[in-house]
TORKOL-4160 file (C-alpha; in steps of 0.2 Angstrom, whole numbers, padded with zeros to 4 digits, m for minus):
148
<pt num="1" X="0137" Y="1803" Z="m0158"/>
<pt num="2" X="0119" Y="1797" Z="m0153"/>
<pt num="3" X="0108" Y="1789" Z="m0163"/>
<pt num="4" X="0095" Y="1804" Z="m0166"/>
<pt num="5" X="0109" Y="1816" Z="m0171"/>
<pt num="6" X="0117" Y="1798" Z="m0185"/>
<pt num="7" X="0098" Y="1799" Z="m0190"/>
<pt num="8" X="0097" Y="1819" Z="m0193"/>
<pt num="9" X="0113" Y="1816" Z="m0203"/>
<pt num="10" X="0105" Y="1803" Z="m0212"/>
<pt num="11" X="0090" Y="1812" Z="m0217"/>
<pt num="12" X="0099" Y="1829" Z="m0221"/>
<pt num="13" X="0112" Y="1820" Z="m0234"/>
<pt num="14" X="0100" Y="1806" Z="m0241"/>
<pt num="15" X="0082" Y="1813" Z="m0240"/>
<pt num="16" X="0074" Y="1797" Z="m0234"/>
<pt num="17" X="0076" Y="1779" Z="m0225"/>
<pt num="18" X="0073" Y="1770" Z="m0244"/>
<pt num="19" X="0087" Y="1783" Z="m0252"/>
<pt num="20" X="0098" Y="1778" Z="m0237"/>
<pt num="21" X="0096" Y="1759" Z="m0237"/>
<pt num="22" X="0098" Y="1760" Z="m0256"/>
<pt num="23" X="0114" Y="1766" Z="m0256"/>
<pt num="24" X="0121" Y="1754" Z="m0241"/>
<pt num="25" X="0116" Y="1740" Z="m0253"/>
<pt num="26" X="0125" Y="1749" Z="m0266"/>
<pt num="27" X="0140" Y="1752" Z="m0257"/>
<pt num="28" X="0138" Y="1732" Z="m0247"/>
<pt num="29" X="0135" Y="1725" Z="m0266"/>
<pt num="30" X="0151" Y="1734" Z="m0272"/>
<pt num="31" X="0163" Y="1728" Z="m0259"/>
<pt num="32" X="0155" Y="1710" Z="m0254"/>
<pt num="33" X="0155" Y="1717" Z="m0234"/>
<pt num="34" X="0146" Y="1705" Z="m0226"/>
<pt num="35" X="0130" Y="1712" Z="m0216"/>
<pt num="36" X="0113" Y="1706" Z="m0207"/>
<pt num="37" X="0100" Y="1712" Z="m0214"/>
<pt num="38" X="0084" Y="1713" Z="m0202"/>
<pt num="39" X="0066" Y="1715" Z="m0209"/>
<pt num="40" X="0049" Y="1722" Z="m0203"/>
<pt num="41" X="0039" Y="1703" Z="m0203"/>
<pt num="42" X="0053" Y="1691" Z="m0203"/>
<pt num="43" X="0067" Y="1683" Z="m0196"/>
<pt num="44" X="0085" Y="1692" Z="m0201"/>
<pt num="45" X="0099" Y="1686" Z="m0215"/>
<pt num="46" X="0113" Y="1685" Z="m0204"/>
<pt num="47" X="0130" Y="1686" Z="m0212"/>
<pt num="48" X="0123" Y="1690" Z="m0231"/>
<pt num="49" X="0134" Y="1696" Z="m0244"/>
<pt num="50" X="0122" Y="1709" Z="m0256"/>
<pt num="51" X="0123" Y="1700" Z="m0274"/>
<pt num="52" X="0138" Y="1710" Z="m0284"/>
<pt num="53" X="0128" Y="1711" Z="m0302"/>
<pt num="54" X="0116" Y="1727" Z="m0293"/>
<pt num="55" X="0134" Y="1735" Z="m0290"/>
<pt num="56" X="0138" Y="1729" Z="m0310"/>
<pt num="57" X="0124" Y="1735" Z="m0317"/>
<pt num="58" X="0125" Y="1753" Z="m0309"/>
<pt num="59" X="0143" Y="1753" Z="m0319"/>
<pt num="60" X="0138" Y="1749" Z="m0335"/>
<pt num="61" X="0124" Y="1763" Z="m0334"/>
<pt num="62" X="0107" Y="1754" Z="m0328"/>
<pt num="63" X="0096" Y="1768" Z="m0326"/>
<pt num="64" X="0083" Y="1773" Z="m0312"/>
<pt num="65" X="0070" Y="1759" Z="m0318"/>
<pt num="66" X="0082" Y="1745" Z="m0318"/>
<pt num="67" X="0088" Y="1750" Z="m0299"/>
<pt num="68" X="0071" Y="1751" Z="m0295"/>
<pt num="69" X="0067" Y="1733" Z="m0301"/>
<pt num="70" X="0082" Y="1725" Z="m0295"/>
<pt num="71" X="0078" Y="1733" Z="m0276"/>
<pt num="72" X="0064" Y="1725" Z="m0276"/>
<pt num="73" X="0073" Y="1706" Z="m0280"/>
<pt num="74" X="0088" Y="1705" Z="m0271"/>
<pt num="75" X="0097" Y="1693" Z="m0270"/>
<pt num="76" X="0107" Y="1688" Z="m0254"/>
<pt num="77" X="0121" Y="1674" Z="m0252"/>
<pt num="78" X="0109" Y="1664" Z="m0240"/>
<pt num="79" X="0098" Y="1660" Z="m0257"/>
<pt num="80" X="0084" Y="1673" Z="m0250"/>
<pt num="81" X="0079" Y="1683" Z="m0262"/>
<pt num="82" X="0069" Y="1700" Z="m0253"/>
<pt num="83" X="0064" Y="1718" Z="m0258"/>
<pt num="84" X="0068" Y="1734" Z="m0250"/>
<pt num="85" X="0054" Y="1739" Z="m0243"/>
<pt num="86" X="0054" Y="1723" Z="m0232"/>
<pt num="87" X="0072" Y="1727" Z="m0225"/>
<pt num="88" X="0071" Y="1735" Z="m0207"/>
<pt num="89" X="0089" Y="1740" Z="m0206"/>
<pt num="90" X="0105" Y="1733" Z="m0212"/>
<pt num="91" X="0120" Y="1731" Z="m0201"/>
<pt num="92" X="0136" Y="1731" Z="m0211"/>
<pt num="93" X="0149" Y="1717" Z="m0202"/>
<pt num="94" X="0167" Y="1718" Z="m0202"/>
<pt num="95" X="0175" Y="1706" Z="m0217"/>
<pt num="96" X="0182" Y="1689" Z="m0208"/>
<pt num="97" X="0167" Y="1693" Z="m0195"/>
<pt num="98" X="0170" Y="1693" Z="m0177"/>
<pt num="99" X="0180" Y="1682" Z="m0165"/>
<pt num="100" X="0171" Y="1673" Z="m0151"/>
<pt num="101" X="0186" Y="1682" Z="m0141"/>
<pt num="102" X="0180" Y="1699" Z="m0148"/>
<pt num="103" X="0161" Y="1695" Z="m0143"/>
<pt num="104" X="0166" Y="1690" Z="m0125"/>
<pt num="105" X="0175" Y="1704" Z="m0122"/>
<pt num="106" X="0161" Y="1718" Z="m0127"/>
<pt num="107" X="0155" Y="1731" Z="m0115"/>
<pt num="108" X="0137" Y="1725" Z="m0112"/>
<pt num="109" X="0132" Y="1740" Z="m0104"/>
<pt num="110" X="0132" Y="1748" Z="m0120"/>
<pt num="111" X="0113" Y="1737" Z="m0120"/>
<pt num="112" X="0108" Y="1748" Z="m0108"/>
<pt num="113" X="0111" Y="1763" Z="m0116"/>
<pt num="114" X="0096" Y="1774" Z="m0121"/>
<pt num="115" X="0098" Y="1778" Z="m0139"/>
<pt num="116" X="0083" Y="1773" Z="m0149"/>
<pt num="117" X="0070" Y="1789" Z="m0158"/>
<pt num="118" X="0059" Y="1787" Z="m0143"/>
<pt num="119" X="0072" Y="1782" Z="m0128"/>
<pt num="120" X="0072" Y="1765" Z="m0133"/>
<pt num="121" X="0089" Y="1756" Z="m0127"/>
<pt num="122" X="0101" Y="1748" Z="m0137"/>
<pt num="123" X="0095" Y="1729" Z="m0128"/>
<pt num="124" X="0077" Y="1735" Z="m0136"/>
<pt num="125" X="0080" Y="1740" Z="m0152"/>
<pt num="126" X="0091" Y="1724" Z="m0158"/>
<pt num="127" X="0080" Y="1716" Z="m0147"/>
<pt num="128" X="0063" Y="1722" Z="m0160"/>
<pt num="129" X="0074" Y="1721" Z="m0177"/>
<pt num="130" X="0082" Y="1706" Z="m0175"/>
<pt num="131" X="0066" Y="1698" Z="m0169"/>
<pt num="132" X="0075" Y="1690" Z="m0156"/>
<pt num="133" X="0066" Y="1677" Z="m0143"/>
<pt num="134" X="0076" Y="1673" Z="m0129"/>
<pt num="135" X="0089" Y="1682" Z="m0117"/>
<pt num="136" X="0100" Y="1674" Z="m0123"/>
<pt num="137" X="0099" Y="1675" Z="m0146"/>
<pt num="138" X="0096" Y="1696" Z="m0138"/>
<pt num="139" X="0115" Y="1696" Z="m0130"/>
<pt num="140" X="0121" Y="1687" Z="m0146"/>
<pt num="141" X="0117" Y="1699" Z="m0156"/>
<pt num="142" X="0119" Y="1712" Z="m0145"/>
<pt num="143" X="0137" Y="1708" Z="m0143"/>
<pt num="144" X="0137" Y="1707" Z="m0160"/>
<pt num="145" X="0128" Y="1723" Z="m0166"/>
<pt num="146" X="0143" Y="1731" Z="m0152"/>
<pt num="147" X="0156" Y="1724" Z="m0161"/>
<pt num="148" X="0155" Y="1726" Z="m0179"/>
């Protein structure tokens, strides 16, 4: 599946980006997945765990106002403490992470690969979230972002 039809699909289940991101910290909060989370005017939280109690208070009935406050001070493993509306994207990552031999061995002309909403490549768009500033932090987490 490309990335424009994953986005349609997005869209038509969850309404909106902010719907969507909520419930991937929902969900990462929930399981203690790791993920990096990449913002708008920052650098990213690499390898974050979302804090469990937004998770714990959705079980014990918190209602739409309380979700609403606690998105807007979240708190990640790192000791970061950040708001929805400042997240970019979040990129789940697999529990354990990834082996150095795992990274070495990803096909890097995925990079190259035009899949962004206005025929960005992959390189690009990691590139742009992740805020990266040399060559070589853009393979890092492009090999990375491939992997997980």
């Amino acid at each position: 599946m490309n990335i424009q039809k994953a986005i349609g699909k997005i869209l038509d289940q969850y309404g909106s980006r902010e719907v969507f991101l909520g419930n991937q910290l929902v969900t990462l909060s929930m399981t203690g997945q790791p993920c990096d989370v990449t913002f708008f005017k920052k650098k990213p939280a690499i390898d974050v765990i979302i804090d469990p109690r937004i998770n714990i208070a959705l079980m014990y009935g918190a209602g739409a106002k309380k979700l609403k406050e606690m998105l807007t001070s979240i708190k990640l493993s790192n000791g970061d403490v950040i708001s929805i509306e400042e997240i970019w994207t979040i990129n789940p990552m697999p529990k354990g992470g990834i082996s150095t031999e795992e990274l070495n061995k990803v096909d890097m002309s995925k990079a190259e690969e035009r899949v962004g909403p206005n025929g960005e490549t992959l390189r690009k768009m990691i590139s742009d979230t992740y805020h990266c500033e040399t060559e070589e932090q853009e393979n890092m987490y492009l090999r990375k972002f491939i992997a997980s």
